[in-house]
N, C-alpha and C positions, 0 to 999 in steps of 0.2 A: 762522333766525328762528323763532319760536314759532307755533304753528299759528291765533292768537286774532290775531296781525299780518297774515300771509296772509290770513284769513278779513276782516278788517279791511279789505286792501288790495281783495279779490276785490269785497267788497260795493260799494267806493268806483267798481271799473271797472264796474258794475252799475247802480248811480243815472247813472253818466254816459252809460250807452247806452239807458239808460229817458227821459234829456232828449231825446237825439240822436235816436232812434225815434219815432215817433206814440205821444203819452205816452195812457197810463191807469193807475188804477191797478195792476188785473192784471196788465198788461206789465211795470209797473217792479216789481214782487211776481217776476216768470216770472224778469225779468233780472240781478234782485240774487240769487237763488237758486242760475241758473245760475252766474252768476259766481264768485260764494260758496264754491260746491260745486267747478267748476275749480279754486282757486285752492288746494284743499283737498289736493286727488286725486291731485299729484305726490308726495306724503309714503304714498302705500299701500303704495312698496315699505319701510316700516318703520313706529316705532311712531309716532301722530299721534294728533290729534283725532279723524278717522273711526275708529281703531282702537280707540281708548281704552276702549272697554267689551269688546272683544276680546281685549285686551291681561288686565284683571280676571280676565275668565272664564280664559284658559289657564292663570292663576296658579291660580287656583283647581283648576284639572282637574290640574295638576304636581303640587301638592302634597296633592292627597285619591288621584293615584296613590303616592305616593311613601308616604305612611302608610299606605294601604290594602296595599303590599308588606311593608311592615313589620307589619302584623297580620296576613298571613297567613303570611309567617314565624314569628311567634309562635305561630300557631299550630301550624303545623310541628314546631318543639321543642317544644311541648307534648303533640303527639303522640309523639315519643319518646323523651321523660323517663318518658312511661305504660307502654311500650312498645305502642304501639299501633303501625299502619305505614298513613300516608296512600296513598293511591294516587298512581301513576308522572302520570295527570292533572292532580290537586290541586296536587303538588310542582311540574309545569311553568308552571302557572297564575299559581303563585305566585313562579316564579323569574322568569317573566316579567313578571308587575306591577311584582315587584321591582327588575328592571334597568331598565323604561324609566320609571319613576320617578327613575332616579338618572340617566339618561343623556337624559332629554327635555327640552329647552330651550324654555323658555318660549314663545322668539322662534317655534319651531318649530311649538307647538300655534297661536298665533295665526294663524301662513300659514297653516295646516291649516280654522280656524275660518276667514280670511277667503275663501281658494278654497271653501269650502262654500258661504259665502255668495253668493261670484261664480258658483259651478256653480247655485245657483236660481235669480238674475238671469238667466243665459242662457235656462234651462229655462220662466220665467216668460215671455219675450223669445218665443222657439219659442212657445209656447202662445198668446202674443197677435199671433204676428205680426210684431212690433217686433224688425226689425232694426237700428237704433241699440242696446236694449236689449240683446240677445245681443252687440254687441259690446264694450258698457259692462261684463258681464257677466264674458266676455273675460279683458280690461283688470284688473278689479278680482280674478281669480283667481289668475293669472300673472304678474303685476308684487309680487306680496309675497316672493315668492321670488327676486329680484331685490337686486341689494347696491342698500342706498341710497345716494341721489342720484350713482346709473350712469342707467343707459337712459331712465328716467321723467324724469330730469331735462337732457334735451338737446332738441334743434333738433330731432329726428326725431319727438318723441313731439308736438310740440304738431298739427302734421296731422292725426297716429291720433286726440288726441282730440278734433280738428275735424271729423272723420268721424263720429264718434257724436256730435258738437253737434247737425252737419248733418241727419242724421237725426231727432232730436227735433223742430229746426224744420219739416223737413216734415209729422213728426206735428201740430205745435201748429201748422202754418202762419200761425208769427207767425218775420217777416221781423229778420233778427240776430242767432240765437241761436248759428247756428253760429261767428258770429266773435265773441260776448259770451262764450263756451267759452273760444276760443283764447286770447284776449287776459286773459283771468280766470286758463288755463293759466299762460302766459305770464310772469304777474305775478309768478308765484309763482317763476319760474327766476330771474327778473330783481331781487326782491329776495333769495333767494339767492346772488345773484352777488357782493351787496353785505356778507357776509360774510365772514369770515378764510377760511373756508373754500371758497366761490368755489364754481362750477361746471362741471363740463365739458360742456360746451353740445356739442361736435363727437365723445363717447367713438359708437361706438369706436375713430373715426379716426385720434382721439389723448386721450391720458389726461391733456393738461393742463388744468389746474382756470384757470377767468378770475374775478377779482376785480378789484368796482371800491372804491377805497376815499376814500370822501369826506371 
């Protein structure tokens, strides 16, 4: 499903635990956000709506390496049509720009951008204290490099990121947020499941995909 569904579906279990909680505004603000953001967070091991500006910038960093090897190979020949003789550093520099330009996968640079971004969420985490954060942190560094919808999208993962819900709630000491996480998680396996392509809710027990088809 599309990531604007999930987010659709996360928001919907979010209004429903902001009725179900001691309403206020704030809370049902706190609950649809969390929820939202669950429902979002099983798609980090690939490319998604969280990533979607991650996804921009890596194209962008491929392809200003990938010309950037190719002008300093130019320049290269141009040094020795003059005969001129670059140096053994310059020629490595530039054979190097030049291969991982041609051999860097996009997909690649974004895990790269998005573990940078999860290694300052930890480090922000450490600094303030906030161990949900360092965990969320975690989470969002080490799950891109992961096949999509394997680990992130089974039965095991929704606990781990009920652990860092639980956390938060303690921090906001507003009662529910660790199960408005789960079940925001949740939603998102479960419409998944409702797809041709189904889920494996037990990997890595067993690599069979479950599908409901209504």
């Amino acid at each position: 499903m599309t990531g604007k569904t999930h987010l659709a579906i996360g928001a919907a279990v979010g209004a429903a635990a902001s009725v179900y909680f001691p309403f206020t505004l704030e809370n049902a603000a706190i609950y649809i956000a969390v929820a939202g953001f669950s429902a979002l967070s099983a798609d980090l091991d690939g490319p998604s709506m969280l990533s979607t500006k991650l996804s921009k910038i890596s194209k962008l960093i491929r392809e200003f390496t990938l010309w950037s090897g190719f002008l300093l190979a130019g320049i290269i020949c141009y040094y020795f049509f003059t005969d001129r003789t670059p140096s053994p550093l310059y020629i490595g520099v530039a054979g190097a720009v030049f291969l991982l330009g041609l051999v860097a996968k996009q997909g690649v640079i974004r895990n790269v951008l998005a573990s940078a971004v999860g290694i300052i969420v930890m480090y922000a985490g450490y600094y303030y204290q906030m161990n949900w954060l360092i965990g969320f942190g975690l989470f969002a560094a080490w799950v891109p490099w992961l096949k999509h919808r394997g680990m992130t999208h089974t039965v095991w993962a929704v606990p781990i990121w009920g652990a860092i819900g639980w956390g938060l709630e303690n921090q906001l000491e507003l009662e529910g947020i660790a199960i408005v996480a789960m079940l925001g998680y949740l939603s998102h396996l479960v419409a998944d499941t409702l797809t041709p392509s189904g889920v494996k809710w037990l990997y890595p027990l067993t690599k069979k995909s479950f599908k409901l088809r209504l």
